[in-house]
C-alpha positions in Angstrom: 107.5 100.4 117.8 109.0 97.1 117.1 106.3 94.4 116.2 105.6 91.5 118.6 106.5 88.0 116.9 103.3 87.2 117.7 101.3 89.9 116.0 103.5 89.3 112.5 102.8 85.5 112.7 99.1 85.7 113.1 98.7 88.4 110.6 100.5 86.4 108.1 103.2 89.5 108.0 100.3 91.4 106.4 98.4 94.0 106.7 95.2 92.7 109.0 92.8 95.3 107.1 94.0 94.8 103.3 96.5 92.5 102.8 99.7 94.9 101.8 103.4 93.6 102.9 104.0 97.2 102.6 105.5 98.6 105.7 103.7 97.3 108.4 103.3 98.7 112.0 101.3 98.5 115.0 98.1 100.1 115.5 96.2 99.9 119.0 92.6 100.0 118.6 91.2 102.6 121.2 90.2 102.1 123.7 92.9 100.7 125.5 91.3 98.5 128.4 90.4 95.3 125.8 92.4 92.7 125.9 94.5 92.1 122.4 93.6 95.4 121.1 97.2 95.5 119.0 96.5 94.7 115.1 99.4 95.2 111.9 98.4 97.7 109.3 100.2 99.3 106.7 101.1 102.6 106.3 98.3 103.4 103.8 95.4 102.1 105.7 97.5 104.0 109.2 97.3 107.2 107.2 93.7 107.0 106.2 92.2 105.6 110.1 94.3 108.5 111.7 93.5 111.6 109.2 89.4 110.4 107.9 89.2 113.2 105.9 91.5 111.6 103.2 90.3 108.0 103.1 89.5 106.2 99.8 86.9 104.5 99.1 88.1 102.3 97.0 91.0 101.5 99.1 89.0 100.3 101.9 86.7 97.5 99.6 89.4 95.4 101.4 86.9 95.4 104.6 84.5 93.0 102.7 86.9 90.1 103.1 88.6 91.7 106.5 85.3 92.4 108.4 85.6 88.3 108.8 89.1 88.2 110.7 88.6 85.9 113.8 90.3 88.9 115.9 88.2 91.2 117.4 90.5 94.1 117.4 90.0 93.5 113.1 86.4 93.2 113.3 85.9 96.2 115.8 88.0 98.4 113.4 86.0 97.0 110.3 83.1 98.2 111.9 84.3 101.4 113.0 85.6 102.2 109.2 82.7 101.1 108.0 80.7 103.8 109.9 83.3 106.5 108.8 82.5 105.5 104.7 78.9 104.8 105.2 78.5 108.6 106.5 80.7 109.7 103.6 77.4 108.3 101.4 78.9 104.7 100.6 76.0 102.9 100.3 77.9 99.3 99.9 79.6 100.1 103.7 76.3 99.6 104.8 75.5 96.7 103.2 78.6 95.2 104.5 77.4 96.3 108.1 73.8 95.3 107.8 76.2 92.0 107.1 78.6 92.2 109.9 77.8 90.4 113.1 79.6 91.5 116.3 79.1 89.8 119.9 77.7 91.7 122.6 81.0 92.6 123.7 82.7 93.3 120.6 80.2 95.6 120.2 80.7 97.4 122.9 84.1 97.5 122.0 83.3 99.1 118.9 80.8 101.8 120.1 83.1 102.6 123.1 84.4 105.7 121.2 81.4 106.6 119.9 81.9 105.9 116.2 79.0 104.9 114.5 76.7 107.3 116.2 73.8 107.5 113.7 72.9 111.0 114.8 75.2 112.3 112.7 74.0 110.2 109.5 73.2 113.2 106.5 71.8 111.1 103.9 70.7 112.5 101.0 67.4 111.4 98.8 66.0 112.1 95.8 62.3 112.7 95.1 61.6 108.8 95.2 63.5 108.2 98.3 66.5 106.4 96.1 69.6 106.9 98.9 72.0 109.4 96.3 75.8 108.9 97.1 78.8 110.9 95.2 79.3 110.7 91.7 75.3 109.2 90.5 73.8 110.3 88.3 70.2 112.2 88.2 67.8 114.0 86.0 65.6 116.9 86.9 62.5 116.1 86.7 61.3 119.7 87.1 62.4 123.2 85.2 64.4 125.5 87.6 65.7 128.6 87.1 69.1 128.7 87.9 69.9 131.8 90.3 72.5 134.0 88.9 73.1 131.8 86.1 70.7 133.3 84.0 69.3 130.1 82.2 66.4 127.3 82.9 67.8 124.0 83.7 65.4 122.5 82.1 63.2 119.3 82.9 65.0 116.0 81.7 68.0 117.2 81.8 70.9 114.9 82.6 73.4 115.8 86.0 76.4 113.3 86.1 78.4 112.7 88.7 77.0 114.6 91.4 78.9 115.9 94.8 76.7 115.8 98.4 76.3 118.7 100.4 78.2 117.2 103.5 75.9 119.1 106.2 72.6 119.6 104.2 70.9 116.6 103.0 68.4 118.7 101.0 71.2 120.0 98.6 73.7 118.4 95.8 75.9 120.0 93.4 76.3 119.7 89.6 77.0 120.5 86.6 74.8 122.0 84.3 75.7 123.7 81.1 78.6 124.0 82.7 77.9 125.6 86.0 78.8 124.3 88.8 75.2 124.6 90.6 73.3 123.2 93.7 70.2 121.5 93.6 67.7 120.7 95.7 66.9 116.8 95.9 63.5 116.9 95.9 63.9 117.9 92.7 65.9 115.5 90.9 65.5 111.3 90.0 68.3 109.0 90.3 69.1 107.2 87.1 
């Protein structure tokens, strides 16, 4: 789809979300009954919005600066990728919401596909109520015996760079003495 002269000279011939030249197209933010719901993106940010399961967080630190476009169309996307990282256990996505202001009808705009639901929130917590998000690091502040590992991890002990149990906010996974193990997160501390 050819892009409107229009769209390229407001967005600067950028990418609205992060800023990349790189091969930019059209993307219509759903649904389609608002007004001026057409916004340029690049091919990496198109790949990551269509297919969730692959974004990068890093990539999408762009949305602390992008979350500000006058457009709505940008800020209802923000939002809506916002949600997406911030259930992936980004805790700095949700600062940037708790940030964000959207009228009442951008708003709307943005919940109209039902992104953002908090119902299906998993957030995991250790045994201080610290929020945990992949790759922290904890320490066990109890002795468990590791089933079918035949060993104690014992109390103290260091876990870096831990992985979230996407369904079960009860349960991580790390390494210790090198097994990859799960543990429950009422028994660990953030560091």
């Amino acid at each position: 789809m050819k892009i409107d002269k229009k769209l390229l000279q407001r967005s600067n011939e950028q990418c609205e979300l992060c800023g990349s030249e790189h091969n930019p197209s059209i993307y219509v933010v759903a649904p389609e009954n608002y007004p001026d719901n057409e916004i340029v993106v690049c091919d990496i940010c198109l790949s990551q919005i269509e297919n969730p399961d692959t974004m990068d967080a890093n990539h999408w630190r762009c949305l602390n600066d992008s979350m500000w476009s006058e457009v709505p169309a940008v800020q209802v996307l923000a939002w809506r990728l916002l949600h997406r990282l911030n259930n992936k256990g980004e805790a700095w996505a949700q600062d940037l919401l708790d940030m964000l202001y959207l009228d009442d009808e951008t708003l709307a705009w943005a919940e109209a596909t039902g992104e953002g639901n908090q119902e299906d929130v998993v957030v995991h917590k250790d045994s201080n109520g610290a929020v945990l998000q992949n790759g922290d690091s904890v320490v066990l502040i109890k002795d468990l015996k590791v089933a079918g590992g035949g060993f104690t991890a014992k109390r103290g002990t260091a876990v870096r760079r831990i992985s979230l149990v996407a369904d079960n906010p009860e349960h991580i996974e790390g390494r210790v003495e090198g097994q990859q193990i799960v543990i429950l997160t009422k028994y660990v501390k953030k560091i």
